[in-house]
C-alpha positions in Angstrom: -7.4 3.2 8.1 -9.1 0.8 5.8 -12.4 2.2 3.6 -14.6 -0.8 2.3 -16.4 1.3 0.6 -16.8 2.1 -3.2 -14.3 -0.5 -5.1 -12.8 -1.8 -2.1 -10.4 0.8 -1.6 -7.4 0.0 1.2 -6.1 2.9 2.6 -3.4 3.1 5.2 -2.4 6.1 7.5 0.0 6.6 10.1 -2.5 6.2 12.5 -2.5 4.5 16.1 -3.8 1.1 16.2 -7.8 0.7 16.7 -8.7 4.5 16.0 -12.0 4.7 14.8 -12.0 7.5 11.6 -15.1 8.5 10.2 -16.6 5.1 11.6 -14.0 3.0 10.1 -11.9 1.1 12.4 -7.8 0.9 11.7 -5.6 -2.3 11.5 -1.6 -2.7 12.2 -0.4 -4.7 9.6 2.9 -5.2 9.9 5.8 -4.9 7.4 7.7 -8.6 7.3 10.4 -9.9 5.5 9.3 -12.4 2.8 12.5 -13.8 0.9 14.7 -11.3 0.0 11.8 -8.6 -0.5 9.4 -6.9 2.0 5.4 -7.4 2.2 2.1 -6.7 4.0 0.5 -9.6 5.1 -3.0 -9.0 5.4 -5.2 -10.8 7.4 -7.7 -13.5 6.1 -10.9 -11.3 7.6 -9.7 -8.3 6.0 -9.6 -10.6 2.6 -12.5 -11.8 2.9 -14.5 -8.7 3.5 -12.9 -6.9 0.9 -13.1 -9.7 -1.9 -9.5 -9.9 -2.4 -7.8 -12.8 -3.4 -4.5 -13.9 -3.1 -2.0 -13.3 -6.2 -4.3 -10.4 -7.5 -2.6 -7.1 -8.5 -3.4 -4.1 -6.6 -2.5 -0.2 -7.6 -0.7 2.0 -4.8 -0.7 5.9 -5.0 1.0 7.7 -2.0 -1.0 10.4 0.1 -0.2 13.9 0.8 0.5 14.0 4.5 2.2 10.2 5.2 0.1 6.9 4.2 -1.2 5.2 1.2 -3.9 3.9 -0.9 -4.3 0.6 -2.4 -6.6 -0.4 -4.8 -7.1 -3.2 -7.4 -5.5 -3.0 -10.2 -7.5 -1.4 -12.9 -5.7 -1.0 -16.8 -8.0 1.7 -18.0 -7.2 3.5 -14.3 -3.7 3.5 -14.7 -3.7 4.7 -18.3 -6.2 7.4 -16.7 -3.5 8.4 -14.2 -0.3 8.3 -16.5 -2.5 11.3 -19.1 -3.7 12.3 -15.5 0.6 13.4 -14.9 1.1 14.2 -18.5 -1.2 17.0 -18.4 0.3 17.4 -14.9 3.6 18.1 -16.3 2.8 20.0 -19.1 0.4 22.7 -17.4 2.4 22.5 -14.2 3.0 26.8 -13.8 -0.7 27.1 -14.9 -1.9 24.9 -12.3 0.1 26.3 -9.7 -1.1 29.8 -10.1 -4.6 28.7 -10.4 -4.2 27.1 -6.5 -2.8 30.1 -5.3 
């Protein structure tokens, strides 16, 4: 599933191919061997519309329940995310009885 919206986020699902979600149409992207490594190709549309260009970093964070996210790379958002797990870590049996 791809969401265009706010920051041109990417997110991918495992979802069959040209389900509309919440209005927003899914791709199959296909995972290829390039050299001795694996990569998503993405297609030259999907580029365009979301203002990616090629060689630009992006962040990945895995989703609960299968899938990811993608998002360009952002400095301040990763430092964000690595205090994000430090408080995490160190409140982690408070924060599980809270969600009880």
């Amino acid at each position: 599933m791809l969401n265009v919206a706010k920051g041109h986020v990417i997110h991918m699902y495992n979802m069959p191919f040209g389900v509309a979600v919440r209005g927003e149409l899914t791709m199959k992207i296909e995972i290829k061997k390039i050299g001795n490594s694996d990569g998503l190709l993405l297609p030259r549309e999907l580029m365009q519309r979301l203002d990616l260009k090629r060689g630009q970093e992006l962040h990945i964070t895995e989703l609960a329940g299968g899938g990811f996210q993608a998002m360009p790379y952002d400095p301040d958002f990763e430092k964000t995310m690595e205090i994000a797990d430090e408080v995490m870590d160190q409140y982690r049996d408070t924060l599980a009885a809270l969600a009880k």
